[in-house]
Structure formats: structure tokens, C-alpha cells
C-alpha positions in Angstrom: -80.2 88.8 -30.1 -82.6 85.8 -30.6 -79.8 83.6 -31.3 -78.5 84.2 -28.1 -79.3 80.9 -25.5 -78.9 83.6 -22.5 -81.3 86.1 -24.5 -84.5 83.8 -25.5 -87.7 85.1 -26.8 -90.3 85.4 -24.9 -93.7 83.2 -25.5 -95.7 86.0 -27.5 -92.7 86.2 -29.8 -91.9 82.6 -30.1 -95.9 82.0 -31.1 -95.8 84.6 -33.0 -93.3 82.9 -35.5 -95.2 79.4 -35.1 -98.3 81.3 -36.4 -96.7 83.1 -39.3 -95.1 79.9 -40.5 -98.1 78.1 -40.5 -100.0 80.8 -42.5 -97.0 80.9 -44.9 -96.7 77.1 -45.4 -100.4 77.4 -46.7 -99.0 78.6 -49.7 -96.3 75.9 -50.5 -97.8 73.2 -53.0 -99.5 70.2 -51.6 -96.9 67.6 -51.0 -95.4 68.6 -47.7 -91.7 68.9 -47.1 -89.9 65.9 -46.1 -88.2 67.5 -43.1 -87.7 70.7 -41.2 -84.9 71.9 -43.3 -86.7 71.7 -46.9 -89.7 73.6 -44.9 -87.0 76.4 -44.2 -85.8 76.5 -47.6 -89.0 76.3 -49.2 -90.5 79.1 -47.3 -87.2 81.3 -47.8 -87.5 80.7 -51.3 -91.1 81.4 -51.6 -90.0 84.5 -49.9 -87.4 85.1 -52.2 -89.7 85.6 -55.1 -90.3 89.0 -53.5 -86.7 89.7 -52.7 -85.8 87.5 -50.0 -83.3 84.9 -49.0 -82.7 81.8 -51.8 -81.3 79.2 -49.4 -78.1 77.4 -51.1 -76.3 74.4 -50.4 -74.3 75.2 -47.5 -77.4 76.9 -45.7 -79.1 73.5 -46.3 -76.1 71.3 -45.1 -75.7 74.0 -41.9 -79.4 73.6 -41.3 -79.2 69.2 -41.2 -76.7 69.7 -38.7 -78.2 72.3 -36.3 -81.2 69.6 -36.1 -78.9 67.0 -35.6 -76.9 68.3 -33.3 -80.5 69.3 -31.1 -81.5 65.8 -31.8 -84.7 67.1 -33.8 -87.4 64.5 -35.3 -88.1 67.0 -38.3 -90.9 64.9 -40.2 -93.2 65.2 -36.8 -92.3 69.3 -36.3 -93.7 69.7 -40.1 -96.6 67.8 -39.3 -97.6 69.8 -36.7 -96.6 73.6 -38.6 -98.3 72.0 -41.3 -101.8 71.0 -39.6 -104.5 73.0 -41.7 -104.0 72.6 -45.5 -105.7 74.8 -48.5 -108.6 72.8 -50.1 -110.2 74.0 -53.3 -109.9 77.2 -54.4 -112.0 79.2 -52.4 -108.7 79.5 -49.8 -111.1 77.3 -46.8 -108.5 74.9 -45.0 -109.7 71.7 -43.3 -107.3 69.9 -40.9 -105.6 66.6 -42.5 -107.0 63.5 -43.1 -107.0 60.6 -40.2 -103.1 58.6 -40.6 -104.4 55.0 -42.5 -103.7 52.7 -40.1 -101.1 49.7 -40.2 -102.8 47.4 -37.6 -105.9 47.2 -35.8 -105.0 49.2 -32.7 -108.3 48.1 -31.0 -107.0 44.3 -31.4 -103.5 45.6 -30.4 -105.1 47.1 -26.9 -107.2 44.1 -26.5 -104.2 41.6 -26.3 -102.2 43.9 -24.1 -105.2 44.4 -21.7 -105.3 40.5 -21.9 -108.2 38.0 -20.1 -109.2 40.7 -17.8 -109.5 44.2 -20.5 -113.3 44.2 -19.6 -112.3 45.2 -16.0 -109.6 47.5 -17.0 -112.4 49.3 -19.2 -114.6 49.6 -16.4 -111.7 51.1 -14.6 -110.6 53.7 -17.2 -114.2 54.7 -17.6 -114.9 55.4 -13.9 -111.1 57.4 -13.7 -112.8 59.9 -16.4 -115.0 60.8 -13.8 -114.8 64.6 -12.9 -115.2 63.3 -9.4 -111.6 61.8 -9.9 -110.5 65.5 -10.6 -107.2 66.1 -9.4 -107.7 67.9 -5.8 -107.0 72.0 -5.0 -102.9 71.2 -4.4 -103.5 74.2 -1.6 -105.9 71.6 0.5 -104.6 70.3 3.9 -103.2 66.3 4.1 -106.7 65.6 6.3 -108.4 67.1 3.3 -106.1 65.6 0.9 -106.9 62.1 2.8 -110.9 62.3 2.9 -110.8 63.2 -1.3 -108.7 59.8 -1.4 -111.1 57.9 0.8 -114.4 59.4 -1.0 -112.8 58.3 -4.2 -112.3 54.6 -2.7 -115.7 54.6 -1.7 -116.7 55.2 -5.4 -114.6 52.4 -6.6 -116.0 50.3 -3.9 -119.5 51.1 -4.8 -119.2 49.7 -8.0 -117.8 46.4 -6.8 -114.1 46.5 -7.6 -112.8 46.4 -4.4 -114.3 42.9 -3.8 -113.4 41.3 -6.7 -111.0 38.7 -4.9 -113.6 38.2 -2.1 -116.5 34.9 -1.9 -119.4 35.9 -3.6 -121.2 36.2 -0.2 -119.0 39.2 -0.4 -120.0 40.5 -2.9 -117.1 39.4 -4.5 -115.9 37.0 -7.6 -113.0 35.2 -6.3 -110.8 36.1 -8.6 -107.8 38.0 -7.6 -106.4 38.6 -11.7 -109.5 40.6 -11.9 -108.3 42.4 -8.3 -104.8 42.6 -9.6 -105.5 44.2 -13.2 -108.1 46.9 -11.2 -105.2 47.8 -9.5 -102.9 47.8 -12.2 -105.3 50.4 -14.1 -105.9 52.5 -11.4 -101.9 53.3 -11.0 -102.4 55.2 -14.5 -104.3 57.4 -12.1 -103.5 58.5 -8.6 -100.8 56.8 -6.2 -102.5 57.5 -3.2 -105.6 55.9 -4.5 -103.2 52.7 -5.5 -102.2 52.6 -2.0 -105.6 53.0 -0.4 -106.7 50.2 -2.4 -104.6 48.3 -1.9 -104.0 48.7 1.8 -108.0 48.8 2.4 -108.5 45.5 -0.1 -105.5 43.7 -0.2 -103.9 43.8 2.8 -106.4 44.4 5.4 -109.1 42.4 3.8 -106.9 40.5 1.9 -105.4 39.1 5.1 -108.4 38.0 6.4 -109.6 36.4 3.5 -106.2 34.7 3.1 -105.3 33.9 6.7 -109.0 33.6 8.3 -111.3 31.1 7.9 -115.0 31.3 6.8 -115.9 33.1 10.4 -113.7 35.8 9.1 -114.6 36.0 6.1 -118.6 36.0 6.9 -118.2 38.7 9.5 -115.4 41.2 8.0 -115.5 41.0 4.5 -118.4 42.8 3.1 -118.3 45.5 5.5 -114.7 45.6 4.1 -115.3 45.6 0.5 -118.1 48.8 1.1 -115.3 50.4 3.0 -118.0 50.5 5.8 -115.0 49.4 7.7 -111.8 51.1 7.2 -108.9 48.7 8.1 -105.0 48.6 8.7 -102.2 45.7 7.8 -100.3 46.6 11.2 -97.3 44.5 10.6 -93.9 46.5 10.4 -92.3 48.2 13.6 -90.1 50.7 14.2 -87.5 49.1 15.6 -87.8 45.9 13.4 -89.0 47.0 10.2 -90.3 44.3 7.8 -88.3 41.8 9.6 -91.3 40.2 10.6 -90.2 37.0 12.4 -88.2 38.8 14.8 -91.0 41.5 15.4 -91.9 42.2 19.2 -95.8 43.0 19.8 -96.8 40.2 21.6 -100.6 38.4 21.8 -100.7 36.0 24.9 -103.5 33.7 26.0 -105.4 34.5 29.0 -107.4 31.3 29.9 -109.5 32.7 32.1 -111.0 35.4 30.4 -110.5 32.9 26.8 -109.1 36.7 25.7 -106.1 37.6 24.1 -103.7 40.4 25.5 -102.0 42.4 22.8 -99.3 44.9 24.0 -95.9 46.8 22.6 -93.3 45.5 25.0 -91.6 49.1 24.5 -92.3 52.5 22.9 -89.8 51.6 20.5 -91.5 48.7 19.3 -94.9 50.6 18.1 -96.2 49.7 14.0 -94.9 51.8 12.1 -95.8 53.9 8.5 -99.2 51.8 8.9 -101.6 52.7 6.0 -105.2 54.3 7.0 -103.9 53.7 11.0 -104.0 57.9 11.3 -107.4 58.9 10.6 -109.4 56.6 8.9 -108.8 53.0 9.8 -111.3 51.2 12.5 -109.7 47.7 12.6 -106.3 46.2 11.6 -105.1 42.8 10.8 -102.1 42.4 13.4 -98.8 40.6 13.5 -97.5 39.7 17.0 -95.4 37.2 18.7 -98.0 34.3 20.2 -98.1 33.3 23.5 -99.6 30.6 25.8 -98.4 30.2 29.1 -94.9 31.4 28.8 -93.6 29.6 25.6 -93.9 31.3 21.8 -95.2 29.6 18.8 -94.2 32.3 16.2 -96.1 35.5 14.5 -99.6 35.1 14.1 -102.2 37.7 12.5 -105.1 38.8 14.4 -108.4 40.9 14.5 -107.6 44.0 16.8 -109.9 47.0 16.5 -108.6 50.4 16.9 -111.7 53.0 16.5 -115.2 52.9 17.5 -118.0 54.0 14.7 -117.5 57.7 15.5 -113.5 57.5 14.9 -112.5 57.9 18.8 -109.9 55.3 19.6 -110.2 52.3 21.6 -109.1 51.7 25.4 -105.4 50.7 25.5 -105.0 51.8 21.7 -102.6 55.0 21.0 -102.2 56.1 17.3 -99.7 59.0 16.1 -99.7 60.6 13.0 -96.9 59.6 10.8 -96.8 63.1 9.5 -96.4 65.4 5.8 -94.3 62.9 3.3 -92.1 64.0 0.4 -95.3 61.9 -1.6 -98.6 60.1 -1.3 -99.8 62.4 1.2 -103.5 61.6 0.7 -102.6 58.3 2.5 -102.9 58.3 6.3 -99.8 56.5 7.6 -99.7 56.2 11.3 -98.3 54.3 14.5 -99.9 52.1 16.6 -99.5 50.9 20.1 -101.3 48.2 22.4 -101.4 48.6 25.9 -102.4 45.6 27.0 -105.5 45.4 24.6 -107.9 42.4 24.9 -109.4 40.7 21.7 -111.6 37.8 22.0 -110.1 34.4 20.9 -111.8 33.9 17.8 -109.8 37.3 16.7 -107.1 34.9 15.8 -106.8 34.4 12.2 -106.4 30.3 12.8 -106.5 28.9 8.9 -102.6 27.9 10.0 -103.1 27.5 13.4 -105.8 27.1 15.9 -105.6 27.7 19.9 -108.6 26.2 21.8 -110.4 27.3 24.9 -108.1 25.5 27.5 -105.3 26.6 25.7 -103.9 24.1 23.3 -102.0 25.0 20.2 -102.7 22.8 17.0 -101.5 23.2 13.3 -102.1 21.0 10.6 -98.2 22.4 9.8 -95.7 21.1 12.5 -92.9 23.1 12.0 -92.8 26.8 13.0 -90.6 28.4 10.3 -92.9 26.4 7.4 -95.9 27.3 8.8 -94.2 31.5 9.0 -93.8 31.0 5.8 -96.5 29.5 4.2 -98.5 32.2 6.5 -96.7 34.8 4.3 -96.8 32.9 1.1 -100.6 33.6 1.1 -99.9 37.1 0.6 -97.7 37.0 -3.0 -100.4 38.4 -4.5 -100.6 41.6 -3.2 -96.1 42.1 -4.8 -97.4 40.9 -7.6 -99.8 43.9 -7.7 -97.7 46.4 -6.5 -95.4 45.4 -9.2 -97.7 46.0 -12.0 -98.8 49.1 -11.1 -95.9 50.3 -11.3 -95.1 48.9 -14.5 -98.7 51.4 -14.6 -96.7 54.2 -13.5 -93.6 54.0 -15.7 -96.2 54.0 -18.6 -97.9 56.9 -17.2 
């Protein structure tokens, strides 16, 4: 009946068999068979000196091709029926010697890990953490997203999350070191990946990129403690990651020396904006510039969306994204502006600069180079997002 594929054993059976073999094979001389067949016909034999089966030639030849035929590595299932050998002759069994190497694996892991393996030990390290244990699937997606941000905050306490940031920053300015943290972390937790990366690289790593030493002095350590939570507001619904034709606008009041950001329509709201539906305080945001009528491209600015206790902002409304097929411990949300008013200097101007009265300046003249260069500064955030998932096809 067991030879039946609709009839199966069950697991106490199937165990049962894995267990006698390997008590059997104790008695088979020291030099293991070479494959699963000569195991079989070895143990029949054995068994034949009682009366059993003698396998012949045909059974053997049959017995090849039912491995082949199930694709079956033989030499690695005998290594594992055959784990515990006899030693000596009191009948005690040890488990097999340690495989002689045929390299230096340590040398071999070094090269891979490459100029940065020091960080990617400090990363594997902290991962083995039980307080990276894998949450209670059961828990809520707000529960879900505050394990995912306390296990940021550990990472963050131990510096990584600077690690492209100035010193004052706490950071090293290097952003390999920033990319291969990253990298390791994918061989974790997605929705860690993403909160990282979302939290360091693209909210912070906007202003670092895109500010100027203002911005950097006043956002970036807060940022790299994850004192303050922060968004990359840049896709919309309507417009998606077609960024130059995007519609929030920012336009210069020169009275007030404020800008006034503001979603032209309900359709034009951020969209699937990372830590934008619980967690984020601030956001780094694209919109359309405006002085005085006439547009001078997407710009990024400073636009904060919470207050220290979480409640949002006047003129700020955030929605939920909602459950995801994935990555639910990351808070996507939507944004809109409603006329919101951000001081001037909450322009990030390394690009371009707007001064009191108005005037526009940029050390690039034309408006589609300085767009791009603007998103040139942030290659380095695909570059990480492709190696970690070069992470998690390994993993």
C-alpha cells in the first residue's frame, strides 16, 4: 500500500524506517556505500544472512533508475542515514569526523564580504539578537509596525543608521558602509530593509543630499537616533513616480517669507508613502515651485506632519494605506497639504536658492539639468535596494 503515491505513510511510519536504517547501517563495515543503491543492497544482504532478500543485478539496475528518475543526490542521503558510526569495540558511536576542507572558507567569506565585512559582521551579530525574534504572526499591523520600529531604533543605537551622515552626525560619511548594512540586513527582515531605508536613506538621505549644512546640522542626528521619524513624500496617486509632472505645489508668499504647500486635488495626494501612517513626524517633499505665478520645476522641502505626541499638523491629512499582500510592518500612508505653511529655509536649496524678496538663483541654469542632477544625488539609495535583494535571493 506504501508504494501507492495516493496512500503515503504517515510521519511516525516514515521515521520509523529512517531510524531502523540507521541502526542497521551500524553494522555494515566501515567504508560507507558509495550511493543510496549499494546502501539498499548492502542492508538487504546483510539481512539475507538471516533469510532475507539477496539483491541481484536487475534490482540494482531498477534501483539507479528509481533515483534517477526522482532526481536523487544519493552520496548526500547516505551521509545523513549514515551519521553515527561504531568506534572500538565496546559498540559506543561518535558522529563523523569534520569534512577536511579544500579552501579557507574564512578567506573565501572575507573576499565576498569585500572592504566593508567588518560592518557586515557587526550586522550579522546584532540580527542574532532574540530581540530580532520573528514577531507572534497573530499580532495586529500597528503591532507588527511598532516591533519594526523598536528594532530600527536598536540598529540606530548602535550607529548604523548614520553611517553616510557628517560626523557631527554621528556619522562616517561613507555611504559603502550604509549600503553593505543594508545589504546584510535583507538576510533578515524586509520590513526592517524598508524602514531603514525609508528612515536613513531617503528621508535623511534627502536632506543630506539635497540640503545644505543648515539641514544637515538641524535634522540629521535627530534622524540617525530615529528621534525623528521621517517620510520621502514624493509619488502621487495620480502621477506615480513620474516625478516631473507631479502636482503638489509649494508657492512663495513674500509677505509672510513662508511657503504654501497644498494638493491641488484629492486625487493628487502622496501616495504608498513609507512611515507617513503612524510613525513619521516630518517628510522630505517633492512639489511643483512657485513664485509669483511662474514654475521653476520640482523642488524637495522640509514639511512636518506630526507634533512630538503623534497628532497631525494643521492643514495635514494622512490615511492609512491599509493590510498589504507583504511588508506589513511598514506604515505606508497618504498625505495631503491644505495649504500648509513651511518657513523658507525648509527649502532644500543645495540646487537652488529663493531669497527673501523672492528671487530664484541656481548655480545650474537649465531646469531639466538641474531635475536631474537633483535626482542623480539619490542613485545610491537603487544601488541599495538592489543589493539587498541580491540579499534576499540568497536568503
Amino acid at each position: 500500500a506504501w508504494l501507492n503515491p495516493q496512500n503515503p505513510p504517515d510521519a511516525t511510519t516514515y521515521f520509523g524506517w529512517v531510524r531502523s536504517i540507521r541502526e542497521a547501517a551500524r553494522e555494515l563495515p566501515e567504508t560507507p556505500p558509495a550511493d543510496l543503491t549499494a546502501l539498499s543492497c548492502e542492508l538487504a544482504e546483510m539481512a539475507g544472512r538471516d533469510g532475507g532478500i539477496v539483491a541481484t543485478a536487475e534490482g540494482k539496475r531498477a534501483l539507479h533508475d528509481i533515483e534517477d528518475a526522482l532526481g536523487i543526490v544519493s552520496a548526500e542521503v547516505v551521509r545523513d542515514l549514515m551519521d553515527e558510526r561504531p568506534v572500538g569495540g565496546d559498540g559506543a558511536t561518535t558522529a563523523p569526523p569534520e569534512p577536511v576542507r579544500t579552501f579557507d572558507v574564512d578567506a573565501m567569506r572575507a573576499l565576498v564580504d569585500g572592504p566593508h565585512r567588518d560592518i557586515r559582521d557587526r550586522v550579522r551579530r546584532l540580527l542574532r539578537d532574540p530581540q530580532f525574534r520573528r514577531p507572534d504572526p497573530q499580532l495586529t499591523d500597528d503591532e507588527y509596525r511598532d516591533v519594526v520600529l523598536g528594532w530600527l531604533k536598536l540598529l540606530a543605537d548602535q550607529g548604523l543608521g548614520a553611517l553616510a551622515y557628517p560626523e557631527y552626525a554621528g556619522g562616517q560619511n561613507d555611504i559603502g558602509a550604509f549600503i553593505a548594512a543594508f545589504e546584510t540586513i535583507a538576510f533578515h527582515d524586509l520590513d526592517l530593509v524598508v524602514k531603514f531605508g525609508v528612515q536613513f536613506g531617503l528621508w535623511g538621505g534627502s536632506v543630506n543630499q539635497l540640503g545644505t549644512e543648515k539641514h544637515r546640522r538641524k535634522y540629521l542626528a535627530d534622524t540617525a537616533t530615529v528621534d525623528l521619524p521621517g517620510c520621502f513624500a514624493m509619488s502621487e496617486r495620480r502621477h506615480g513616480s513620474n516625478v516631473r509632472d507631479l502636482q503638489t505645489t509649494a508657492t512663495f508668499d513674500r509677505q509672510s517669507d513662508e511657503w504654501v504647500i497644498h494638493t491641488p486635488t484629492e486625487q493628487d495626494h502622496k501616495e504608498w508613502i513609507g512611515n507617513a501612517a503612524r510613525h513619521g513626524r516630518i517628510a522630505t517633499v517633492f512639489a511643483q515651485l512657485v513664485i509669483d505665478g511662474e514654475g521653476y520645476g520640482v523642488h524637495a522641502f522640509v514639511v512636518p506632519l506630526r507634533d512630538e505626541n503623534g497628532e497631525t499638523l494643521p492643514g495635514i491629512r494622512i490615511g492609512d494605506s491599509g493590510h498589504k499582500m507583504g511588508l506589513n510592518g511598514v506604515d505606508n500612508g497618504r498625505i495631503w497639504f491644505d495649504n500648509v505653511r513651511i518657513p523658507r529655509e525648509n527649502l532644500l536649496d543645495r540646487f537652488a536658492q529663493v531669497d527673501a524678496d523672492g528671487t530664484y538663483s541656481s548655480p545650474i541654469p537649465s531646469a531639466s539639468k538641474r531635475f536631474f542632477v537633483m535626482l542623480g544625488t539619490l542613485v545610491g539609495g537603487r544601488i541599495a535596494v538592489g543589493s539587498a535583494a541580491n540579499s534576499t535571493a540568497k536568503a
